[in-house]
C-alpha positions as CSV (number, residue, x, y, z in Angstrom):
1,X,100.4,147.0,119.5
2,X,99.3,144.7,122.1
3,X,100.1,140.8,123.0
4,X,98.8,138.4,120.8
5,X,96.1,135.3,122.3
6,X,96.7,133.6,119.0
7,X,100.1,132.5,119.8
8,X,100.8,130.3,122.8
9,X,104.1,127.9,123.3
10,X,103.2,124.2,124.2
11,X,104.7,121.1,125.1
12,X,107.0,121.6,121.7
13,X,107.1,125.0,120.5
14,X,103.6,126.8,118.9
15,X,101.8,125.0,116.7
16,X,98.8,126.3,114.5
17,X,96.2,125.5,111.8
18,X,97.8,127.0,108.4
19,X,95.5,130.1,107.0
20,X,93.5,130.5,110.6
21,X,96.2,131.4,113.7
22,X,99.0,130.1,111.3
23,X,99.4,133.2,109.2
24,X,102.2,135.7,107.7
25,X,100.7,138.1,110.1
26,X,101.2,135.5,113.3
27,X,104.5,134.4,112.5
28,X,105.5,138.2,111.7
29,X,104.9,139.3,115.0
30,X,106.5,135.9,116.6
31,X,109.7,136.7,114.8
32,X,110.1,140.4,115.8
33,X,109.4,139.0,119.5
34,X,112.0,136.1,119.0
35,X,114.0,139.0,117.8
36,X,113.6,141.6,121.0
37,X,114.1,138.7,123.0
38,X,117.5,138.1,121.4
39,X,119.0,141.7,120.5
40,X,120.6,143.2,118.0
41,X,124.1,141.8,117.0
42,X,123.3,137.9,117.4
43,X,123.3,135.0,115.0
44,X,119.9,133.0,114.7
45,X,119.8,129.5,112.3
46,X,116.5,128.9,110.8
47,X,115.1,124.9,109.4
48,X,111.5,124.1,108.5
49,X,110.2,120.6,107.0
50,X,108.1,119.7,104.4
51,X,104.9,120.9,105.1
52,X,103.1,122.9,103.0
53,X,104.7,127.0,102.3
54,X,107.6,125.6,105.3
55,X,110.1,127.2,102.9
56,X,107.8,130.3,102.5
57,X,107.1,130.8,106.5
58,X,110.9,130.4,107.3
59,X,111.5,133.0,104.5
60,X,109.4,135.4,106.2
61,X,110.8,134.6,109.9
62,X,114.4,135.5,108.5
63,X,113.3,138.6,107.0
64,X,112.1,140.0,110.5
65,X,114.8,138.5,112.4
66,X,117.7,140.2,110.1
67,X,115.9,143.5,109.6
68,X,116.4,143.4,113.3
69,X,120.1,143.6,112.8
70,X,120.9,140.2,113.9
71,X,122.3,137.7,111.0
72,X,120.5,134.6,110.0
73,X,121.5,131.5,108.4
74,X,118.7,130.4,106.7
75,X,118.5,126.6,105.4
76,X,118.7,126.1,101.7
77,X,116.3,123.0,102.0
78,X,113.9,121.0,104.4
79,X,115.8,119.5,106.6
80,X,115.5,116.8,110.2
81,X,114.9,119.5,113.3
82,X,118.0,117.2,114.9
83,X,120.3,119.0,111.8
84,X,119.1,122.0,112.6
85,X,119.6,121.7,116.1
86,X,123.2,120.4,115.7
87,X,123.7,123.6,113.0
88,X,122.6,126.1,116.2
89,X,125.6,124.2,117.9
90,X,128.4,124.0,115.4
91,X,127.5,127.6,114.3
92,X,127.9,128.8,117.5
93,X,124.7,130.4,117.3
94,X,122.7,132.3,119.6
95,X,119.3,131.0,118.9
96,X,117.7,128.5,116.5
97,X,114.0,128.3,115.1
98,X,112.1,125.0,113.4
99,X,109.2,125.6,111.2
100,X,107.7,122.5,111.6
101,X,104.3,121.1,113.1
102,X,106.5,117.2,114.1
103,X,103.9,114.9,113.8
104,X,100.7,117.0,113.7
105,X,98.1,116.5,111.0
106,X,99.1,118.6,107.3
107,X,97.0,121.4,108.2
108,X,99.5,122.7,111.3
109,X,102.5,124.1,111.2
110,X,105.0,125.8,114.2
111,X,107.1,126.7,115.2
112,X,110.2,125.4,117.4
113,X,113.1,127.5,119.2
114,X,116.7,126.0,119.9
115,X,119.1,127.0,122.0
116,X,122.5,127.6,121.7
117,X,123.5,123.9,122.9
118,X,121.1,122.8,120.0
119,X,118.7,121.7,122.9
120,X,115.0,122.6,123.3
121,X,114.7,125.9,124.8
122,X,113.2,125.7,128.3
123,X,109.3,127.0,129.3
124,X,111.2,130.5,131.0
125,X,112.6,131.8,127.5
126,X,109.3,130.7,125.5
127,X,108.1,132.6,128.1
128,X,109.8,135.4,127.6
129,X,109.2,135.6,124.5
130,X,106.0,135.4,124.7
131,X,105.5,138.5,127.0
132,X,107.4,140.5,124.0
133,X,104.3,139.3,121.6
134,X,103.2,142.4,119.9
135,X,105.3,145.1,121.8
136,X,106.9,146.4,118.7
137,X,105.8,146.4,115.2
138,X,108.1,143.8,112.9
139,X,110.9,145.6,111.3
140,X,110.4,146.8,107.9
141,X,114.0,146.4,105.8
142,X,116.3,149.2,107.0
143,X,119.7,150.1,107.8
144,X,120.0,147.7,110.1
145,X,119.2,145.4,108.0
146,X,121.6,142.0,107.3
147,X,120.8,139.9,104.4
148,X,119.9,136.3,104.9
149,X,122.5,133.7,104.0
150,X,120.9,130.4,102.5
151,X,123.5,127.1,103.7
152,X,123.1,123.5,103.2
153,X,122.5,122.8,106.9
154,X,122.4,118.6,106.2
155,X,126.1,117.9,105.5
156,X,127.7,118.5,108.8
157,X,124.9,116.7,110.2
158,X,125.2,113.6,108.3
159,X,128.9,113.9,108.9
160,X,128.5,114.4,112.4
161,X,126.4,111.1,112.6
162,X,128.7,108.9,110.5
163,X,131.6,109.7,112.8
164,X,129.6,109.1,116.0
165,X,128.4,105.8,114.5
166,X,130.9,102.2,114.7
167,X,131.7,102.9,110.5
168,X,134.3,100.3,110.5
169,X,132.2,97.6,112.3
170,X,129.0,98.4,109.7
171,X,130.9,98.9,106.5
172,X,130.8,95.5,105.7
173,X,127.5,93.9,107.4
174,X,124.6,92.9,104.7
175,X,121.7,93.8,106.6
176,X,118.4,94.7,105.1
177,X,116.7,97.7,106.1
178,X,113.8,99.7,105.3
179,X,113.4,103.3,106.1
180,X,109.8,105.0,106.5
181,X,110.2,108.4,105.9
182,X,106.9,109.3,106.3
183,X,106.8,111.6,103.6
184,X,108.5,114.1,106.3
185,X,111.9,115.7,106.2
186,X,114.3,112.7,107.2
187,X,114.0,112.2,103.6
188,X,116.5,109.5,102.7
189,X,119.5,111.3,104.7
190,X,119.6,107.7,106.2
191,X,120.8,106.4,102.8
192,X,123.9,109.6,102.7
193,X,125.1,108.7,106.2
194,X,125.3,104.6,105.3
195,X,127.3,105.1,101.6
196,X,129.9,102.6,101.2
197,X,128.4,99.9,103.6
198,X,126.6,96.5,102.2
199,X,123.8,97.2,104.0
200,X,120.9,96.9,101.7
201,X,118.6,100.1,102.4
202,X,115.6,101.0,101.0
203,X,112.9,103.7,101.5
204,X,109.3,104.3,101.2
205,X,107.1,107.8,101.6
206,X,110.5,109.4,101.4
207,X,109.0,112.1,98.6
208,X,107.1,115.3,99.2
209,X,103.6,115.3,99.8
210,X,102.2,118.2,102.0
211,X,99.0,116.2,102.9
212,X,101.5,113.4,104.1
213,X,99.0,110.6,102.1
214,X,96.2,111.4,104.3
215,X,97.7,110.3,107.3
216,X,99.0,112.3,110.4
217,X,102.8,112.0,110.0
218,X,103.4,110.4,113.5
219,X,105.2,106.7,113.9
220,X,102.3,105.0,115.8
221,X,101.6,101.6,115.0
222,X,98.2,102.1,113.3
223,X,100.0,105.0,110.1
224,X,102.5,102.0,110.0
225,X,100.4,98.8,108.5
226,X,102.7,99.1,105.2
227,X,105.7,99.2,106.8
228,X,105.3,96.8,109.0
229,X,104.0,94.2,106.1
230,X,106.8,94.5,103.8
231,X,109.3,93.7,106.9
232,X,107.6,90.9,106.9
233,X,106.9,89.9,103.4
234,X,109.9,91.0,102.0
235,X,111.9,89.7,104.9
236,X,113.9,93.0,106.5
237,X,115.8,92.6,109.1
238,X,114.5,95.8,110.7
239,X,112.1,98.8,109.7
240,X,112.3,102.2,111.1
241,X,110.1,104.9,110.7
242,X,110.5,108.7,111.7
243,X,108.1,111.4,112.1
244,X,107.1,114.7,110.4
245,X,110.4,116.1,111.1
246,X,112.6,113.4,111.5
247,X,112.8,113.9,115.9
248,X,111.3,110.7,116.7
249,X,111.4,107.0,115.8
250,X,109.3,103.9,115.4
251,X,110.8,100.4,113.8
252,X,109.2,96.9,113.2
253,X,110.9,93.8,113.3
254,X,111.3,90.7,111.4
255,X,107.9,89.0,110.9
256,X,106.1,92.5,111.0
257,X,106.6,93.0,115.0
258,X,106.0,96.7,116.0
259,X,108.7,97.6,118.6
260,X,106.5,100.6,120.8
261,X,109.6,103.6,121.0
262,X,109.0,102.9,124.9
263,X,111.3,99.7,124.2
264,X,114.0,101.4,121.7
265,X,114.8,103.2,124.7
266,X,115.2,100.7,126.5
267,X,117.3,99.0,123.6
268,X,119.6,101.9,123.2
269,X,120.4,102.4,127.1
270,X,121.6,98.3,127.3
271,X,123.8,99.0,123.6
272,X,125.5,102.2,124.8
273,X,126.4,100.9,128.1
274,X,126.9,97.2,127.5
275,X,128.2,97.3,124.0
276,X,129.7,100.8,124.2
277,X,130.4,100.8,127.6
278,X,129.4,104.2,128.5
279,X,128.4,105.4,131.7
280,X,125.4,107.9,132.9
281,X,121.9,107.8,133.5
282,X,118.6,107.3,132.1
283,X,115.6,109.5,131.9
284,X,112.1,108.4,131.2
285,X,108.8,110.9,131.4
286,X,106.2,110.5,134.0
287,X,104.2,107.7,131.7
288,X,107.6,106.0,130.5
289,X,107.1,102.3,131.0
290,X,108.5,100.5,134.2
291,X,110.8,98.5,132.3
292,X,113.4,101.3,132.3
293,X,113.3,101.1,136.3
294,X,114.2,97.0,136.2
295,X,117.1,98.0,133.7
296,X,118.5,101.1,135.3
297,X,118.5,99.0,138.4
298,X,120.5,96.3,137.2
299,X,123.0,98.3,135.2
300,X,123.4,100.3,138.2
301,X,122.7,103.6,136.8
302,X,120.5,106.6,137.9
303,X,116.7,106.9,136.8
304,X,115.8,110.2,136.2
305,X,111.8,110.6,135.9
306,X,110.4,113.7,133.8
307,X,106.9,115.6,133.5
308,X,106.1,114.9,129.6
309,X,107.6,116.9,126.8
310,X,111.4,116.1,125.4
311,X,112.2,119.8,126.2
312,X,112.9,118.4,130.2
313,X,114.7,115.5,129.0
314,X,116.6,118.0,126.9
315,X,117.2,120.8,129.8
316,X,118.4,117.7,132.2
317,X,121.3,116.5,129.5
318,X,122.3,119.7,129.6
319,X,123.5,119.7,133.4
320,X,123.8,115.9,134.2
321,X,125.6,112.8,133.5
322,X,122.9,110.8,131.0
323,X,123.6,108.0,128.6
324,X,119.7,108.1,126.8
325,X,116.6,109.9,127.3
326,X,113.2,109.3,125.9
327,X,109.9,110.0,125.8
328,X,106.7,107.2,125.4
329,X,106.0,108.8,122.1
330,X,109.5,108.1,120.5
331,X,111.7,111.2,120.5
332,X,115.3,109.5,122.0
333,X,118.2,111.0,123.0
334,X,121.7,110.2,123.5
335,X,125.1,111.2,124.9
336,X,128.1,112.7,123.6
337,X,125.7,114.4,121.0
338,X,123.3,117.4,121.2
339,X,120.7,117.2,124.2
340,X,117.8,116.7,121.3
341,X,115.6,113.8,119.9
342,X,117.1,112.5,116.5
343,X,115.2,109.6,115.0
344,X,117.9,108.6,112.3
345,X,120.2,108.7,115.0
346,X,118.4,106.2,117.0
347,X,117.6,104.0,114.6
348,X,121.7,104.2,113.3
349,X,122.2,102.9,116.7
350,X,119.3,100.1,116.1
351,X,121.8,98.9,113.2
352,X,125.1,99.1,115.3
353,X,123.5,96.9,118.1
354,X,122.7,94.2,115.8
355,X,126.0,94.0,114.2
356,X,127.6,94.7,117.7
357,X,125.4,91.1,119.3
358,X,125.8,89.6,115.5
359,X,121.3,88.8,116.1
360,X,118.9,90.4,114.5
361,X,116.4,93.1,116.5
362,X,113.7,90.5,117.2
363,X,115.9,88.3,118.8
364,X,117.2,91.1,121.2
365,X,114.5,92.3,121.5
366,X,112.9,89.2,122.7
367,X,115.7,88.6,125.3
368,X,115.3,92.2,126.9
369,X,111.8,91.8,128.0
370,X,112.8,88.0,128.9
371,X,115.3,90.2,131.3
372,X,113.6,92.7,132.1
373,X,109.9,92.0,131.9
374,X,107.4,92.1,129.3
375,X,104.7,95.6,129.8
376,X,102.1,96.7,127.5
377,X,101.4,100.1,127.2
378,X,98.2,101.3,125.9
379,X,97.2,105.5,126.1
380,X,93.3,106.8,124.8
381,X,92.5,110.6,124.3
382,X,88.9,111.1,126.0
383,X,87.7,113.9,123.7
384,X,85.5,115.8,126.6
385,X,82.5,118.7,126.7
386,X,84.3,121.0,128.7
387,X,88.3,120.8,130.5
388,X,88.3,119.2,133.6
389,X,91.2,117.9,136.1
390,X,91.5,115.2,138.3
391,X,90.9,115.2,141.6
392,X,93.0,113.3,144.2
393,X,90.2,112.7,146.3
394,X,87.8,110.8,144.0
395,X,90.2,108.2,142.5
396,X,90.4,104.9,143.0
397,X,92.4,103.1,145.9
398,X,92.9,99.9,144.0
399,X,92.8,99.5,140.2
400,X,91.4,96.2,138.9
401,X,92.3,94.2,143.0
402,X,95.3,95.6,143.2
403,X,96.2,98.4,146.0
404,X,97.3,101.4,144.9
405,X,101.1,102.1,146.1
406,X,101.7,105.5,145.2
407,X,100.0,108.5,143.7
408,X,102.1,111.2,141.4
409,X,100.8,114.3,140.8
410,X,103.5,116.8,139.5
411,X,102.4,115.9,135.7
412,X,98.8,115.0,135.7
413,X,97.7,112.3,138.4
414,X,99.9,108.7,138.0
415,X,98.4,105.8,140.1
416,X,100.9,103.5,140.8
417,X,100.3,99.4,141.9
418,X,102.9,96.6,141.8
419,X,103.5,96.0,137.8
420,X,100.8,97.9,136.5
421,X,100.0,101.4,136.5
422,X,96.9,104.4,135.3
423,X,97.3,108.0,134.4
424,X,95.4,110.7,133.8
425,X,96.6,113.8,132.0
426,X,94.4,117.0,130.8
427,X,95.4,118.7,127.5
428,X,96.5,122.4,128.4
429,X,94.6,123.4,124.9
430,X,92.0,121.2,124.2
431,X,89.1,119.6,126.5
432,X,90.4,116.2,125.9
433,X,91.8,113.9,128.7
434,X,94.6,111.7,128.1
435,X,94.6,108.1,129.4
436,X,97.2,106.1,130.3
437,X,98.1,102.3,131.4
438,X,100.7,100.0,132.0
439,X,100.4,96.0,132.7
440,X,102.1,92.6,132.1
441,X,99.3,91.6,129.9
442,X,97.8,93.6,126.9
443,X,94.4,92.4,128.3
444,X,95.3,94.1,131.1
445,X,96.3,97.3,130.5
446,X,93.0,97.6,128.1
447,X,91.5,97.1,131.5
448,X,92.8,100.0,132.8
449,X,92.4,102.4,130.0
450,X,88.7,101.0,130.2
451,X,88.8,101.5,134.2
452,X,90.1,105.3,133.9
453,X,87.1,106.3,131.3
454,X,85.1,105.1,133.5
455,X,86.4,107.3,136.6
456,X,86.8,110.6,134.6
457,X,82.6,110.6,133.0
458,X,81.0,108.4,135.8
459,X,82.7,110.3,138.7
460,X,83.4,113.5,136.7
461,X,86.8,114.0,138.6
């Protein structure tokens, strides 16, 4: 056999159309090169989500893996990729997989690989794997073969995340929450880790529908118009909503508000230094918003910066000092836990701050961007003929009358003025240029997303 074209690793793991790349033969041949790349002798945990034949697809990635003489733990049930993650830690495990497409429309799937820290595994072993594609034939059952053992993967995890939680301090506060599951696998585990507080919860899309209501499952603000008109109607005190497979976060506030995940992370740096009184950095990708600059400056902490993709933010965790991470399109992560995203653990945290400053989200919120400064941040996908990158040379030395300060190239191409910013940044698979754009105005920052379509077709940089 040769390498296989069909399967490449991106940003998160290999994602697929199910029934065209997506296929029993596909992920056959991804296993048994997961499985060379590990060796024989090792132990491998295995999640998937909700999508449609997850269960099957994980069912056939165990079979390979353990006819490969290497024992797999194989979850009895869809579960968050953050309790999977944490299982590849607490099992000591060599290796974990996902089967999960996140927050891609109901016709992907993918596939994901942990590490043994429970973090994302960096580009070199996805490499690696990758150059094993097809080397070897998958393993038919043999001698070798070790039977897969099915476990309930969710209970430490929700243990983990009531005992890293203030229990005591929440037990006995009434707040009203809703939970937006998004028909994904974060399911109502919010609901097991808050038994035996007051806090009213409730939950909506938290069933399983493979087609995800016809809606991508990803928390943007436009898939969120129900949630965010029951906060208001029905007068929550905070929503949340998590993705596909539970990684990332979105949450509304009281009267409907929409808090943009750029802000939660912002939220949970101030709570777990200030309230919690941790120390460590921060790290923000490339197109993170320039509020996290203005509050890493005044709590005297580091600011780490990050090409895009949670897998750097993850690999950094790993070797520094950092108190949250995030990315602009809501995957968080915090200390003292594993160097992953986890939406319900983010939004737990959410809950803790309000009881901690006894206001509710809005108010908070408010004051943090009184502090700190008020951005709007606005992105467009420019669906293109052909692929096509920027050029340094052709770009523009002052957006809207203001004087470009700084250019960054090592992710895309970042033009930087004084409280506003535009980026470009190609898709590696698809001709479609992503847009960027930061300002203290929405107005503004529309502006700018108009002002980079404008330089990518009329220039054709």
């Amino acid at each position: 056999m040769q390498g296989n074209s069909e399967i490449k690793f991106g940003t998160d793991g290999w994602r697929a159309v199910i029934g065209d790349t997506y296929n029993f033969k596909n992920l056959r041949i991804l296993a048994q090169a997961t499985a060379d790349y590990l060796g024989e002798g090792k132990k491998i945990v295995i999640g998937f989500d909700t999508r449609f034949m997850s269960g099957k697809f994980a069912f056939v990635v165990a079979e390979v893996i353990s006819n490969n003489g290497i024992e797999v733990i194989l979850s009895d049930r869809p579960v968050p990729t953050p309790a999977l993650s944490l299982a590849v830690k607490n099992m000591k495990a060599d290796l974990g997989i996902m089967i999960t497409a996140s927050h891609n429309p109901a016709e992907y799937n993918g596939f994901k690989v942990k590490m043994p820290s429970g973090g994302a595994a960096p580009v070199e072993v996805t490499q690696e794997i990758e150059k094993l594609l097809g080397q070897k034939s998958p393993v038919e059952r043999n001698e070798k073969t070790i039977s897969v053992k099915e476990s309930d993967l969710t209970k430490d995890y929700v243990k983990f995340i009531r005992s890293y939680i203030d229990f005591k301090k929440i037990k006995n506060k009434k707040f009203k929450v809703l939970v937006d599951a998004m028909y994904g696998s974060g399911d109502s585990f919010i609901g097991q880790i808050l038994k035996g507080t007051k806090i009213k919860l409730e939950f909506m899309r938290n069933s399983i529908n493979p087609s995800f209501g016809g809606k991508r499952p990803e928390p943007v603000e436009e898939n969120l118009e129900e949630l965010k008109e029951r906060v208001k109607k029905e007068k929550f005190d905070l929503g949340i909503a998590l993705d596909g497979d539970a990684d990332r976060i979105a949450a509304v506030a009281p009267g409907g508000v929409f808090i943009h995940p750029q802000k939660i992370l912002g939220l949970l740096a101030l709570h777990l230094n200030q309230d919690r009184g941790w120390s460590g950095g921060l790290v923000k990708t490339i197109c993170g918003t320039t509020m996290m600059d203005n509050i890493a400056n005044f709590l005297k902490i580091k600011l780490y910066e990050t090409p895009v993709g949670f897998k750097y933010i993850s690999n950094l965790m790993e070797t520094e000092d950092i108190v949250a991470g995030g990315e602009e399109a809501g995957g968080m992560g915090v200390k003292n836990y594993i160097p992953e995203r986890d939406g319900s653990m983010a939004g737990m945290l959410l809950i803790e701050m309000m009881i901690f400053r006894n206001k509710n989200i809005l108010k908070i919120l408010n004051e943090m961007e009184k502090q700190f400064g008020k951005f709007y941040y606005v992105r467009a996908d420019l669906h293109l003929e052909k692929r096509v990158e920027p050029k340094k040379e052709n770009l523009p030395k002052e957006l809207l009358g203001k004087k470009v300060v700084d250019i960054k190239d090592y992710d895309g191409l970042k033009l930087v003025c004084v409280d506003q910013w535009l980026m470009f940044r190609g898709s590696g698979t698809e001709p479609i240029m992503r847009i960027y754009a930061e300002a203290k105005s929405l107005t503004q920052a529309k502006k700018l997303l108009e002002l980079g379509k404008k330089v990518i077709l009329e220039n054709g940089v």
